[in-house]
C-alpha positions in Angstrom: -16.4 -34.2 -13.6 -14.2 -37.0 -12.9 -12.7 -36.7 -16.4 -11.9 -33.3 -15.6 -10.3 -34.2 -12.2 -7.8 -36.7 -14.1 -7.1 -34.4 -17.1 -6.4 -31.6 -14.4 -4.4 -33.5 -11.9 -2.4 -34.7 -15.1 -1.7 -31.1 -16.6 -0.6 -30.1 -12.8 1.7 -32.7 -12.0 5.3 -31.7 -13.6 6.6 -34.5 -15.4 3.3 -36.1 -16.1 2.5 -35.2 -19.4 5.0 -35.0 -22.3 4.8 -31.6 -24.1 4.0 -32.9 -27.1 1.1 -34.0 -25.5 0.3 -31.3 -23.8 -2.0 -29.6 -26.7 -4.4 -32.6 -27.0 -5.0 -32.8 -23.4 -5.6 -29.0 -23.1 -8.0 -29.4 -26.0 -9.7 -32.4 -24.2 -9.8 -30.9 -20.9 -12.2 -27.6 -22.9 -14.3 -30.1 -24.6 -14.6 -31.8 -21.1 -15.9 -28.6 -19.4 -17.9 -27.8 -21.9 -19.6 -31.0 -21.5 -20.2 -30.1 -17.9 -22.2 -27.6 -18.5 -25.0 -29.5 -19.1 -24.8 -30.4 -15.5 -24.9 -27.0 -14.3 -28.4 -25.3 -15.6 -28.5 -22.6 -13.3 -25.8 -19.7 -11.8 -26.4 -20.6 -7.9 -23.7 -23.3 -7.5 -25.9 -26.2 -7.9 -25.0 -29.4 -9.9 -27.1 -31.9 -11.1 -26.6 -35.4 -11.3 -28.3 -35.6 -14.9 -27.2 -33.7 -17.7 -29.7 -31.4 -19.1 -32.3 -32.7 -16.6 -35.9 -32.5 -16.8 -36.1 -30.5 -13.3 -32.7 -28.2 -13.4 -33.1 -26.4 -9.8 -32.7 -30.0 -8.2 -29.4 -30.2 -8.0 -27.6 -32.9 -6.4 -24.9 -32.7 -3.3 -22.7 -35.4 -4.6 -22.4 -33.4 -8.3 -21.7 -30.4 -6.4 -18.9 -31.7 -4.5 -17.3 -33.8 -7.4 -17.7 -30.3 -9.0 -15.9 -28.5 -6.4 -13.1 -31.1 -6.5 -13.0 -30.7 -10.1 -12.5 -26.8 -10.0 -10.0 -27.2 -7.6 -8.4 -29.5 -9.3 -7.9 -27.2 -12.2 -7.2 -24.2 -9.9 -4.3 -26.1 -8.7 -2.8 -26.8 -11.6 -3.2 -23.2 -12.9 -5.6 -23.7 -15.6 -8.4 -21.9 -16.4 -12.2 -22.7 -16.6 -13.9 -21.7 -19.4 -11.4 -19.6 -20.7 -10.9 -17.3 -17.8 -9.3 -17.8 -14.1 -12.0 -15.2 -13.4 -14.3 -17.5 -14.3 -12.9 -20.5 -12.5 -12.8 -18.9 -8.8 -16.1 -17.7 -9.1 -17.9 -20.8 -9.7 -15.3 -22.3 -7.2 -16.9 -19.8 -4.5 -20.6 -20.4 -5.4 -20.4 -24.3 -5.5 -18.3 -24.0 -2.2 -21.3 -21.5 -0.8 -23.9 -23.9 -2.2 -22.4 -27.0 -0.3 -21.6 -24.8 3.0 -25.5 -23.9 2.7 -26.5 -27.3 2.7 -25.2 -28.5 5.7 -27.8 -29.5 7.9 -26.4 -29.0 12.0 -29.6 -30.6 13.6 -29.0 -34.0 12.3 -27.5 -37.0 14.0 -24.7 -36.7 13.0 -24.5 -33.0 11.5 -23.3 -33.0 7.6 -25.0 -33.1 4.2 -26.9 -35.9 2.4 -26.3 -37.5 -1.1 -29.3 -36.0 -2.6 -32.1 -32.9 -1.2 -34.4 -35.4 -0.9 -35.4 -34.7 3.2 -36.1 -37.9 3.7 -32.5 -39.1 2.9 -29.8 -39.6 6.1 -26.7 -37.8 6.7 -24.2 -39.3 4.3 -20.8 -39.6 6.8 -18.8 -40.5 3.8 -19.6 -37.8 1.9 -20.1 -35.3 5.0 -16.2 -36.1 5.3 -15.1 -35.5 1.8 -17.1 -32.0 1.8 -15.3 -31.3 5.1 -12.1 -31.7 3.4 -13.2 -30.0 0.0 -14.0 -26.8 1.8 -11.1 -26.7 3.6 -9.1 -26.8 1.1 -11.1 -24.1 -0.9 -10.8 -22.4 2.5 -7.1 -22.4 2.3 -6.9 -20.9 -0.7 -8.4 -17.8 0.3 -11.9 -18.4 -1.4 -14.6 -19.3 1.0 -15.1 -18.7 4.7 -16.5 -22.0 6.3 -19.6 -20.7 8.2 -19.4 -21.0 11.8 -21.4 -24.4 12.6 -19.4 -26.5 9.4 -16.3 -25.4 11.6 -16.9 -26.7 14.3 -18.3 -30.0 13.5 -14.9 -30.9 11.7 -13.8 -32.3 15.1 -16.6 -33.6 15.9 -17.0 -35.8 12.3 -13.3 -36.9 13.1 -13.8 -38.2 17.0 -17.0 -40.1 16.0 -14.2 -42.4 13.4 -12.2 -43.4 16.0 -12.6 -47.2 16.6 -15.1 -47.1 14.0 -15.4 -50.1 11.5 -15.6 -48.9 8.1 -18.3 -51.4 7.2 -20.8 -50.2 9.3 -21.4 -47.0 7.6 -24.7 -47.0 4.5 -22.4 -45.3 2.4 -19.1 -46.9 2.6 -18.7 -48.3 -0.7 -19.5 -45.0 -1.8 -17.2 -42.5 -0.4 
């Protein structure tokens, strides 16, 4: 997914890539998604962290969102996924609806956690970067951020404020 993000962000950027070069990195960037696929065993937005894992339903937060990064990524630079645009926006929208669903409001603090594991805290790290993520899918006219993911934005920003970066689990992380 990360592979993807850098081949995408390259293709976007004008200037970037030569046009002789162009080709090859198209032809990467298909042999990259297909790749991806493994990651994805199911059609509900979920990612997993494994490819072809031995349990595909239990996805993994932190897939999904470097998943929803790497679609926009593409999105952005006006590529297609798997062929089709089509294609692209719609697992845009259901990776963006799976992470929306997953946000859990009655923790302290509200956001999502690296893995579905229950027992796992509230990642603020990644909470941020899904904030961010959905936003910017939201901008795009793609998903409406439900209700309680809106208004803990503000929220997730005031609790940074005089915070030291070292004193969150995850900061080497995200």
């Amino acid at each position: 997914l990360w592979t993807v993000c850098a081949i995408a962000a390259a293709l976007g950027r004008e200037g970037a890539v030569a046009p002789a070069d162009r080709p090859l990195l198209l032809e990467r960037l298909a042999w990259t998604e297909g790749a991806c696929k493994t990651f994805r065993a199911h059609e509900d937005g979920g990612w997993n962290i494994f490819p072809n894992q031995k349990e595909p339903g239990h996805h993994s937060p932190y897939s999904t969102t470097l998943a929803l990064l790497a679609l926009l990524e593409v999105r952005d630079a006006g590529l297609p996924w798997e062929g089709s645009e089509a294609r692209r926006d719609e697992l845009l929208r259901l990776t963006a609806t799976w992470l929306a669903e997953r946000f859990i409001p009655t923790s302290n603090p509200p956001g999502w956690r690296r893995t579905e594991d229950p027992q796992d805290i509230v990642s603020p790290g990644l909470s941020l970067q899904i904030h961010a993520l959905l936003l910017r899918a939201e901008a795009q006219g793609l998903v409406t951020l439900p209700a309680a993911v809106e208004r803990e934005i503000p929220r997730t920003l005031a609790r940074l404020v005089g915070q030291d970066i070292e004193v969150a689990a995850d900061a080497g992380e995200f």
